[in-house]
Structures are given as structure tokens and as C-alpha cells.
N, C-alpha and C positions, 0 to 999 in steps of 0.2 A: 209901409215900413214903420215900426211903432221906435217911440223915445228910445228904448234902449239898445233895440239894435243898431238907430244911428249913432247912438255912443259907442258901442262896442265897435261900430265899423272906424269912427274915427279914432278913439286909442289906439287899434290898429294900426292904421294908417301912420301916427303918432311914434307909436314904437318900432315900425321899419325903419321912418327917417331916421328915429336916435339912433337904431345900432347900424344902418349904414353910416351914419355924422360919427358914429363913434369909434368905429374902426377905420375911416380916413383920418381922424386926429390920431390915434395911434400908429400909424403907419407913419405921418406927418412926424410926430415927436421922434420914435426911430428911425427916420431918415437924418433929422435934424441930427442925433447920440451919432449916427453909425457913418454920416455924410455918405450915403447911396441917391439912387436917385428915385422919386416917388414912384413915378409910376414907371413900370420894368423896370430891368437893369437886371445890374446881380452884386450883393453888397460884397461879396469876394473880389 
């Protein structure tokens, strides 16, 4: 495996954690607005 495809594998790997990390904090900040509850429920 040369240099840059171990970069390209790790940004990868990089940018799943962010947008999985980032759509927990949004969920997290709208439960907090909406007081539901994070994981399941139903904010109704």
C-alpha cells in the first residue's frame, strides 16, 4: 500500500467518525430544544 492510499484510507475513516459524531450531537442538541428522548421514543 503506497503513502497516499494510506491517507486516503485514513481521511476516510476520519470523515465516517465526524459525520456519525455529528449527527449524534444534533440529535443530542434536539432532544435537549424538544426534551424527547435520545435514543427511541417519539417526540409527540
Amino acid at each position: 500500500m503506497t503513502l497516499t492510499q494510506k491517507r486516503l484510507l485514513i481521511l476516510l475513516v476520519i470523515a465516517v467518525v465526524a459525520f456519525v459524531l455529528g449527527r449524534l450531537a444534533v440529535r443530542a442538541f434536539m432532544n435537549l430544544l424538544l426534551g424527547g428522548t435520545l435514543f427511541g421514543g417519539d417526540f409527540l
